[in-house]
DRENPABA-289690 format. One record per residue (C-alpha): residue in one letter; y, x, z. Coordinates in steps of 0.05 Angstrom, whole numbers, plus 5000, padded with zeros to 4 digits. Example, Ala and Ser with C-alpha at 12.3 -4.5 7.8 and 13.67 -1.06 7.14 Angstrom:
% DRENPABA-289690
- res, yy, xx, zz
- A, 4910, 5246, 5156
- S, 4979, 5273, 5143
% end
This chain:
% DRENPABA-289690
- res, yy, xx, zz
- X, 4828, 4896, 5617
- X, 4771, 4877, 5568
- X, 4722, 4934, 5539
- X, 4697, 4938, 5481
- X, 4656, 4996, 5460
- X, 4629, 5013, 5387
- X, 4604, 5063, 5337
- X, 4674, 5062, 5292
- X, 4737, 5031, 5304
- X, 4788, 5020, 5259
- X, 4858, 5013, 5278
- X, 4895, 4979, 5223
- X, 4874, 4929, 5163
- X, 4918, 4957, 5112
- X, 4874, 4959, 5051
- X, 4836, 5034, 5066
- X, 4836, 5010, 5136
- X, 4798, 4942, 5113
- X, 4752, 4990, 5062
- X, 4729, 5033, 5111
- X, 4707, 4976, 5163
- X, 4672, 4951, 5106
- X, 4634, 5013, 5082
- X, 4620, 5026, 5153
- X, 4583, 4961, 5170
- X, 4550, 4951, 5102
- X, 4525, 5026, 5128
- X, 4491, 4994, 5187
- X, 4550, 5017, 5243
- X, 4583, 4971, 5291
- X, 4652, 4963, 5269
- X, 4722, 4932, 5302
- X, 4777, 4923, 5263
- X, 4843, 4915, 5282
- X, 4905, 4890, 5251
- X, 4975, 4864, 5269
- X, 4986, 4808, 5227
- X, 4946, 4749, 5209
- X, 4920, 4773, 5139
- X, 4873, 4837, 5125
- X, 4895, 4868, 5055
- X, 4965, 4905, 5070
- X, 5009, 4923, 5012
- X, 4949, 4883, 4975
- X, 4965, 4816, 5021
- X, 5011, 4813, 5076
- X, 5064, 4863, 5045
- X, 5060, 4826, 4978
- X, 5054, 4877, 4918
- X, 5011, 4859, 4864
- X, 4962, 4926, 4851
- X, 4988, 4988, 4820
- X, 4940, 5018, 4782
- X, 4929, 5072, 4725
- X, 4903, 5049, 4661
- X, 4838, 5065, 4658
- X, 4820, 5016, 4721
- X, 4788, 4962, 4680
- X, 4731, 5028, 4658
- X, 4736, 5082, 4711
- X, 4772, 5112, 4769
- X, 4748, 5065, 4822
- X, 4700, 5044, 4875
- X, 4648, 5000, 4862
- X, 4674, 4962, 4919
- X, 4744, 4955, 4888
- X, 4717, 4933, 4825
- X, 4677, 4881, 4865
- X, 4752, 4852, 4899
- X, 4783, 4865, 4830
- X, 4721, 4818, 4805
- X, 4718, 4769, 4858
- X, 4789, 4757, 4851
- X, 4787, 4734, 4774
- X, 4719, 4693, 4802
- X, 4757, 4662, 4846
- X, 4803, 4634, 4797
- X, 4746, 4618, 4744
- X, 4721, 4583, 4810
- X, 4776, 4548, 4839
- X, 4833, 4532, 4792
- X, 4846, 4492, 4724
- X, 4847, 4552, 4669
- X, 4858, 4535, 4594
- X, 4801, 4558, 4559
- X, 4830, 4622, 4528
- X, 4841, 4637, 4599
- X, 4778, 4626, 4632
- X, 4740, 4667, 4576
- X, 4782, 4726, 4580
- X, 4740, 4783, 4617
- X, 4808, 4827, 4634
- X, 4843, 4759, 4665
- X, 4909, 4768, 4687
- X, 4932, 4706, 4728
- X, 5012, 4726, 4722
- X, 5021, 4770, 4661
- X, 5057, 4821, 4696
- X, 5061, 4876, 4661
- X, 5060, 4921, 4738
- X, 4986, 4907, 4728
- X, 4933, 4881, 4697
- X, 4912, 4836, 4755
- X, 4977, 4798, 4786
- X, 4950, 4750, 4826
- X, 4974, 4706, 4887
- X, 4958, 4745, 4950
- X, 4925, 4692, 4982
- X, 4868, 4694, 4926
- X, 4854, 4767, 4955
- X, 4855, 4742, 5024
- X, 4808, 4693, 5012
- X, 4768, 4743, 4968
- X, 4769, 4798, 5023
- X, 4745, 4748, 5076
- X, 4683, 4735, 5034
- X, 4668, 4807, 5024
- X, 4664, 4825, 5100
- X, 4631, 4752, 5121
- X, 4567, 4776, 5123
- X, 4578, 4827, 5173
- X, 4627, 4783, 5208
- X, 4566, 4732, 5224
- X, 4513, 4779, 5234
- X, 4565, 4810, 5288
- X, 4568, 4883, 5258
- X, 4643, 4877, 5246
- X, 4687, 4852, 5298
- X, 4763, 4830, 5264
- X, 4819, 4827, 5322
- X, 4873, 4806, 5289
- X, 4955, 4802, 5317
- X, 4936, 4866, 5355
- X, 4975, 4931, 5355
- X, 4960, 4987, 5384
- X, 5006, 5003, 5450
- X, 4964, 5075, 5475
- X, 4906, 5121, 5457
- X, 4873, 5170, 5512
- X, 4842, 5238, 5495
- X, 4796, 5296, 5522
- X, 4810, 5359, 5491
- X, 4794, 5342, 5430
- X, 4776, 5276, 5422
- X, 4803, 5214, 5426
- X, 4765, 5171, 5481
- X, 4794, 5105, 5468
- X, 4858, 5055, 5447
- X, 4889, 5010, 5474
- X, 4904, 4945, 5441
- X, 4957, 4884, 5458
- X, 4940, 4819, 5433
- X, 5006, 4796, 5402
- X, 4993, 4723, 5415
- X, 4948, 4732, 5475
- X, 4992, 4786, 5511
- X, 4915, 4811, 5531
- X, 4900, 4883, 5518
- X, 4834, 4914, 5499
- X, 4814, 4974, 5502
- X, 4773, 4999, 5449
- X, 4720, 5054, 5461
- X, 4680, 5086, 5403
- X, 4647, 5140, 5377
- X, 4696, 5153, 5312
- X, 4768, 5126, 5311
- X, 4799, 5116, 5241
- X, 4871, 5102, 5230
- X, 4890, 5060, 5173
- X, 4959, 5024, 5208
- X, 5020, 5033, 5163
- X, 5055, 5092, 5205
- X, 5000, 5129, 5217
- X, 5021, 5099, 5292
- X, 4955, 5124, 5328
- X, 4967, 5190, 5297
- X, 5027, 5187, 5350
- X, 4998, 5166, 5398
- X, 4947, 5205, 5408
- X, 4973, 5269, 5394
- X, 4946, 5281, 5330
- X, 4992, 5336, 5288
- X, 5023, 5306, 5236
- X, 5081, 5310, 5185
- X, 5138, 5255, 5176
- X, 5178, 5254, 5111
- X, 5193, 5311, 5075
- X, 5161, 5382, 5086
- X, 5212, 5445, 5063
- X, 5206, 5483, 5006
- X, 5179, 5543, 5055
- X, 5127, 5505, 5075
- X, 5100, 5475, 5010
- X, 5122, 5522, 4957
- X, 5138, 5453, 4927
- X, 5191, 5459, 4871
- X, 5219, 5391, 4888
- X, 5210, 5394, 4961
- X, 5278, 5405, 4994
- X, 5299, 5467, 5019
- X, 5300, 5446, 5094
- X, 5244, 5401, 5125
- X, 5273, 5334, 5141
- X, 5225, 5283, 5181
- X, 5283, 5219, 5172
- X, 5272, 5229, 5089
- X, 5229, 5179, 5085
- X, 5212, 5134, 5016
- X, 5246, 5066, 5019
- X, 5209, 5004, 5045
- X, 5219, 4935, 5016
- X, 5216, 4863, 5036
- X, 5178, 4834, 4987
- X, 5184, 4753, 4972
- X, 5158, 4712, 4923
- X, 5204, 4651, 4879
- X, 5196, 4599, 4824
- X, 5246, 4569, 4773
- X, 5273, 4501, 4773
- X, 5339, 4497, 4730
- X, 5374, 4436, 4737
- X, 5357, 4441, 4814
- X, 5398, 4470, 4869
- X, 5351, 4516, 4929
- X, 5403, 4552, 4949
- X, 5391, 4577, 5009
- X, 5433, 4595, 5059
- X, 5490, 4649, 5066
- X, 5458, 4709, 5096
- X, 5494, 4744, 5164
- X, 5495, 4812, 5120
- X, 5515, 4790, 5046
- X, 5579, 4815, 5046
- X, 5549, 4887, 5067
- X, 5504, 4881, 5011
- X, 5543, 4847, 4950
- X, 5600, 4905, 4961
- X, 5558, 4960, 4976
- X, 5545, 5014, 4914
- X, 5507, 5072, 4936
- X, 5523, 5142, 4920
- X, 5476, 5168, 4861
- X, 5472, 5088, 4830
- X, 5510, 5052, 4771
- X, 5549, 5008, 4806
- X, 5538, 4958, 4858
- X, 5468, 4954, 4884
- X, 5465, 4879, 4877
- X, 5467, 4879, 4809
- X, 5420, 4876, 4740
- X, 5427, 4940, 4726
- X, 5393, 4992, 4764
- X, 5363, 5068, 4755
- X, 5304, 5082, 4710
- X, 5269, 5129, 4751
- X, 5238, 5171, 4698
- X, 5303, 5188, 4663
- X, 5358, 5177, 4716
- X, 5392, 5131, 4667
- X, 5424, 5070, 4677
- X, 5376, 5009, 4663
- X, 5397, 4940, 4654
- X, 5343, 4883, 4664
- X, 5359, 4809, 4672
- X, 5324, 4751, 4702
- X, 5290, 4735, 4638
- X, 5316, 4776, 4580
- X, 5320, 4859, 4585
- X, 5352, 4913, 4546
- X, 5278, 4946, 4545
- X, 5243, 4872, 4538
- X, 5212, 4875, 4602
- X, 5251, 4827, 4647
- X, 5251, 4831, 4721
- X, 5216, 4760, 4720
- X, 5156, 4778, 4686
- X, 5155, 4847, 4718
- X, 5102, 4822, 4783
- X, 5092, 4750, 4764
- X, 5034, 4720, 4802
- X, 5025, 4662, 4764
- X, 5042, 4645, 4691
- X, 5039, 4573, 4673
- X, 5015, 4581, 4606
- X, 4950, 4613, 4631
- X, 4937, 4543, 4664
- X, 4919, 4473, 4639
- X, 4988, 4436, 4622
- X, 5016, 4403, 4679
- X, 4981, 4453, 4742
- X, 5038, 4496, 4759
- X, 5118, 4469, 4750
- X, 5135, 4536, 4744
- X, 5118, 4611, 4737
- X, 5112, 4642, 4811
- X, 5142, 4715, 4812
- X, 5138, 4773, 4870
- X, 5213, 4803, 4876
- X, 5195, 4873, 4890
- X, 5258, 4913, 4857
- X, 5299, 4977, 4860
- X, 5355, 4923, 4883
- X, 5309, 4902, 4944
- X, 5286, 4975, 4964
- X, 5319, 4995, 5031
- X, 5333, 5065, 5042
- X, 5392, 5068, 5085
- X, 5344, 5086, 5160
- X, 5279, 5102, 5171
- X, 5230, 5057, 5203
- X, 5178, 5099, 5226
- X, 5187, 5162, 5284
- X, 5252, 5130, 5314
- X, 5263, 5092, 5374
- X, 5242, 5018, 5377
- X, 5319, 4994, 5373
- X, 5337, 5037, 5309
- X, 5274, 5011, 5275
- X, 5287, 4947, 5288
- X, 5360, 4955, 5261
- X, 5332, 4981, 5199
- X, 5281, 4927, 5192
- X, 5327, 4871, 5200
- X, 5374, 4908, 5148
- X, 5311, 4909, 5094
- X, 5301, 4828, 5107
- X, 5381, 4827, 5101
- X, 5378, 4857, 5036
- X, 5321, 4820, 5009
- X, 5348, 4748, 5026
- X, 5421, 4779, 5000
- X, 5391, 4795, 4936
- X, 5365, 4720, 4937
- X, 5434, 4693, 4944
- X, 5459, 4731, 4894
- X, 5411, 4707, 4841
- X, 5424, 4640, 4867
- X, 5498, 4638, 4874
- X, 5542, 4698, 4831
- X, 5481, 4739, 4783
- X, 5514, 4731, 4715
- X, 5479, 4694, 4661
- X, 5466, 4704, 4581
- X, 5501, 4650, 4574
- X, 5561, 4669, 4607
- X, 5564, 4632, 4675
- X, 5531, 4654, 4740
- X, 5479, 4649, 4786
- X, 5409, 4609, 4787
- X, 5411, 4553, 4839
- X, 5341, 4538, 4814
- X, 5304, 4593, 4842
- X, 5264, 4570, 4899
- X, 5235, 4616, 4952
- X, 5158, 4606, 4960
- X, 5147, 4626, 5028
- X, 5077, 4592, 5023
- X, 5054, 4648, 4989
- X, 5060, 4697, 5035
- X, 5046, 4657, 5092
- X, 5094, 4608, 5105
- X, 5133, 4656, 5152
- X, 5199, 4632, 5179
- X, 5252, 4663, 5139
- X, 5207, 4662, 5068
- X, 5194, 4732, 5064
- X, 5135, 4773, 5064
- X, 5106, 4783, 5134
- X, 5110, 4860, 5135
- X, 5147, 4902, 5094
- X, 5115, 4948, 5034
- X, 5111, 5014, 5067
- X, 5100, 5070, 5023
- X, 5097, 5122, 5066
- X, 5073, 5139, 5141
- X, 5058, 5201, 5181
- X, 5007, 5245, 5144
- X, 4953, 5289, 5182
- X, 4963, 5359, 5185
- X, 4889, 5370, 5148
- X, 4850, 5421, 5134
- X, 4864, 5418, 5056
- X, 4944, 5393, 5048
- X, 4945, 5362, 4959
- X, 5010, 5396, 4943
- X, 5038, 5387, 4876
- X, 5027, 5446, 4846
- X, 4953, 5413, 4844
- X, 4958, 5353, 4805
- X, 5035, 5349, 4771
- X, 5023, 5363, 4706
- X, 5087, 5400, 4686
- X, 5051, 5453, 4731
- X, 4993, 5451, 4705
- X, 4987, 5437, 4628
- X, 4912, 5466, 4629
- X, 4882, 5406, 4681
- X, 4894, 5385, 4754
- X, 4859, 5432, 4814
- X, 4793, 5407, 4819
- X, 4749, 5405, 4901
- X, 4677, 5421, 4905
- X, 4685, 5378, 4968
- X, 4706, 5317, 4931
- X, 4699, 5252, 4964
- X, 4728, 5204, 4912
- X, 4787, 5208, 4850
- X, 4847, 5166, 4841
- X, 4904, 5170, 4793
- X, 4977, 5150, 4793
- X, 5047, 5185, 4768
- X, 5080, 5216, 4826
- X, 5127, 5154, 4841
- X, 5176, 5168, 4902
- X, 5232, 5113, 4909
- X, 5297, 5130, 4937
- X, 5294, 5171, 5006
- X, 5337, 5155, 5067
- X, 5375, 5215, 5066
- X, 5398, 5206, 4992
- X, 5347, 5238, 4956
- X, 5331, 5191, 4892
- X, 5281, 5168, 4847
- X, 5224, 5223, 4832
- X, 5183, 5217, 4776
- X, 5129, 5260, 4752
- X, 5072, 5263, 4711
- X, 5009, 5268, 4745
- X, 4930, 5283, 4729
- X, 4868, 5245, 4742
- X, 4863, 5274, 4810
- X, 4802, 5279, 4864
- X, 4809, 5261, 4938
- X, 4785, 5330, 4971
- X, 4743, 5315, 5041
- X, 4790, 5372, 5077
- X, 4849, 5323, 5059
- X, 4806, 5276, 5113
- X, 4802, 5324, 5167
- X, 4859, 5335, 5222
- X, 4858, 5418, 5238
- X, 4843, 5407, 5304
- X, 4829, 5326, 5320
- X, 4749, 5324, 5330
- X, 4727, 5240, 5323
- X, 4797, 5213, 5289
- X, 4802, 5195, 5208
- X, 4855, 5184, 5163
- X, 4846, 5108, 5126
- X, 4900, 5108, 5070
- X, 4967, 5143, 5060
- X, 4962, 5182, 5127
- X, 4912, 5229, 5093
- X, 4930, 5304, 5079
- X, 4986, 5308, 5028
- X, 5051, 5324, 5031
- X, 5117, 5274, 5019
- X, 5112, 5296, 4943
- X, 5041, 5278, 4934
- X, 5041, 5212, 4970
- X, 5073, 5186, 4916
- X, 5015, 5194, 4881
- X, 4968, 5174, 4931
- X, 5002, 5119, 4963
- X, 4975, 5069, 4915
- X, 4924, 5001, 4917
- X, 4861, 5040, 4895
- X, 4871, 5106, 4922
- X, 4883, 5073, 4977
- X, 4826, 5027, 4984
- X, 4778, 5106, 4965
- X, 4811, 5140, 5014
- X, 4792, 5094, 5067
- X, 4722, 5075, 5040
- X, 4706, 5152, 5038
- X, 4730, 5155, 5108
- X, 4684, 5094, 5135
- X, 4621, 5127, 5101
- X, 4646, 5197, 5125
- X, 4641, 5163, 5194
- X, 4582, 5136, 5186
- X, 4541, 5196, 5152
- X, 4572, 5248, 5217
- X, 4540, 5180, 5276
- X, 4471, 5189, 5238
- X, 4468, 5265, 5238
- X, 4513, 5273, 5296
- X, 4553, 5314, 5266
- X, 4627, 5329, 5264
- X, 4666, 5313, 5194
- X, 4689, 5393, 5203
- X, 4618, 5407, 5209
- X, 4598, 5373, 5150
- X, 4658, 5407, 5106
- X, 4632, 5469, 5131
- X, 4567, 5471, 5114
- X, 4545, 5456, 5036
- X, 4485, 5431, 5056
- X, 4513, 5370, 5097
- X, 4573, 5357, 5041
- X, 4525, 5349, 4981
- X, 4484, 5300, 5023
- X, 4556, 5266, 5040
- X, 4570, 5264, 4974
- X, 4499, 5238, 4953
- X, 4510, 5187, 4997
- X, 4576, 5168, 4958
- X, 4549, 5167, 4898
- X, 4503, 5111, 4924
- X, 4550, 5076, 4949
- X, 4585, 5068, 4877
- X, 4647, 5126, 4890
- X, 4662, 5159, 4829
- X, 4668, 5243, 4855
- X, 4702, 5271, 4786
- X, 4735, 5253, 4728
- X, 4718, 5256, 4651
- X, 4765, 5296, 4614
- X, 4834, 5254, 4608
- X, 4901, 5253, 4588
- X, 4951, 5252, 4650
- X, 4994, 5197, 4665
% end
């Protein structure tokens, strides 16, 4: 078995897990990074979803780092491609118009961008990428994790991975199980919490909904029809307890009111159509004759799967419930294609072409992993709960952490659950990332790198998103390397005021933003 030993290694390129090998080696550690498909960038890249963000990104409430992808990506469009004028003089670009966010942009543009942020510690040998690896086992002492064991997907080689901090930014919070680390799964109880929309009885399977993501243009006149899918009939009769009618269907839930909503292809009761709701690419933003058509992400409540859980079952019932989420996705395709009912009165869109290209060119068209909102979450030190950031509990301002190691800010957004919870919808304050949130209760030299921080199934949805993401993880990478230089332990340094204001000076340097002005919630 090959050995590699070094100062931090990060196990997963999901977006934190990709910010926090970066802060690390611009830091001056020796970094590996590890991921299991062929792009860095998760939800950003290889699950397909154009950033969620709150409104004030274009100002505040982000890394310096972010700002720098959010930059290079417009860049790389000034750079690259044949903008009209308007376009290319427009600071706040938006290559898609979709109204998700103010940057919808192919994900290939942030691949290429992300590459070029971490090639100068790629050449100068600081940061080591290994990717189509998974992890397959982690050893301990006491304590601490000693080292992890990775399988080269393609190579069938594993590595074993030695190093001084381990930080686990994979989508499941996977090395979290295997090495033992307590953690939570789904949904904590009401006794546990003191939540008031936690359920009454802890329930590890209620887990959000996951969703193949894909990406299709618009040809009418033309027939891409692909073929009939081995599950449609599951899927075009199926109408879920708690929903309008048939899930395959244009009218869904609005998740702040519980309503029905009805949304077409192109024309909506609220006039946001589902076509322009993630578009990547709008042709009007180009010179006349680049693009043949607009280029949307299908990321929908019709497409979001929450009839199994994917993560803390055996391999078999994951896999079930994977191949049901690609099922759905492709069924949802069809449908459009072949029965969705028109303005005009007849049905379906044979002109819709699937754009597998831009996530990839997998086999089947679709995104290469699925968007997973939530994964295993460290039992911390400091747990977020709620009661410290929803706003209907707490009209006077969110909880605010002397121990602050970044902000973020989102709505408390659950999809569906397995388990039949629905849609949860709250507002939400400006809210600070608290360093206890980063620190397992008993784990000595392992780090959370995105959603598997210390919150609780209500708060993820909060926490779960693009930026937060990305601060989570770079706070973790610079928490890693701050406790190598002083040899310190990331308890230690919560524990002692000295060491966390000369963490957090260190932050500060490093562009992270520690509070918030005063602002409205969201």
């Amino acid at each position: 078995m090959d050995v590699i030993r070094t100062d931090v290694a990060v196990i997963g390129g999901e977006l934190g897990g990709f910010a926090a090998a970066l802060a690390a080696a611009r830091t001056g550690r020796r970094v590996v990074l590890t991921e299991e498909t062929r792009w860095l960038g998760g939800q950003l890249t290889n699950q397909a979803v154009p950033p969620d963000e709150h409104p004030w990104i274009e100002d505040i409430g982000a890394t310096r780092s972010y700002r720098a992808l959010r930059q290079g990506i417009r860049e790389y469009y000034r750079r690259h491609l044949p903008l009209t004028a308007s376009a290319r003089a427009l600071p706040e670009l938006n290559p898609g118009n979709g109204w998700v966010s103010r940057l919808c942009h192919d994900p290939r543009v942030a691949v290429a961008v992300l590459h070029e942020m971490i090639a100068p510690y790629r050449l100068n040998g600081r940061l080591v990428a290994l990717h189509a690896h998974r992890p397959i086992s982690a050893s301990t002492q006491g304590d601490r994790v000693t080292g992890v064991v990775v399988r080269g997907l393609e190579s069938g080689r594993d590595v074993l991975l030695v190093a001084d901090l381990f930080i686990d930014a994979t989508p499941h919070g996977e090395l979290l199980s295997l090495a033992g680390v307590e953690h939570a799964l789904g949904a904590e109880s009401r006794a546990e919490t003191c939540e008031p929309h936690a359920p009454e009885r802890a329930d590890p399977r209620a887990q959000q909904a996951i969703t193949v993501c894909f990406a299709i243009e618009h040809h009418p006149g033309e027939d891409h029809t692909i073929d009939r899918p081995p599950q449609y009939e599951r899927w075009r009769s199926l109408e879920p307890p708690g929903w309008p009618g048939r899930l395959l269907d244009w009218t869904a839930v609005r998740p702040e009111t519980l309503e029905p909503l009805t949304r077409g292809l192109f024309v909506a009761e609220d006039r946001h159509p589902w076509w322009s709701f993630r578009r990547i690419l709008d042709r009007t933003v180009f010179e006349e004759g680049f693009a043949p058509s607009d280029i949307t992400i299908v990321n929908w409540p019709q497409n979001d799967y929450w009839f199994g859980p994917v993560c803390g079952v055996d391999e078999v019932e994951a896999a079930r419930h994977l191949e049901g989420a690609r099922q759905l996705s492709l069924s949802l395709l069809y449908w459009m294609q072949t029965e969705a009912p028109r303005p005009d009165g007849g049905v379906g869109y044979p002109g819709l072409r699937l754009r597998g290209d831009v996530v990839g060119g997998t086999v089947d068209g679709l995104a290469p992993a699925p968007y997973i909102r939530e994964s295993r979450r460290i039992r911390a030190e400091l747990t977020v709960l709620e009661q410290d950031i929803a706003y209907p509990l707490r009209p006077d301002g969110p909880a605010t952490f002397e121990e602050s190691v970044g902000i973020g800010c989102y709505r408390i957004d659950l999809h569906p659950r397995v388990g039949g919870a629905g849609y949860l919808d709250l507002g939400c304050w400006p809210f600070q990332i608290p360093l206890g949130a980063l620190i397992p209760v008993r784990v000595e030299n392992l780090l959370p790198g995105g959603k598997n921080l210390g919150v609780t199934h209500i708060t993820n949805g909060a926490y779960r998103v693009h930026p937060v993401e990305w601060s989570v993880g770079e706070a973790a990478g610079l928490l890693a390397t701050f406790c190598l230089e002083r040899r310190v332990l990331p308890r230690q340094v919560r524990a002692r005021s000295s060491l966390r204001e000369e963490l957090q000076a260190l932050l500060v340097r490093e562009g992270i933003e520690l509070a918030w002005p005063a602002l409205r919630p969201v």
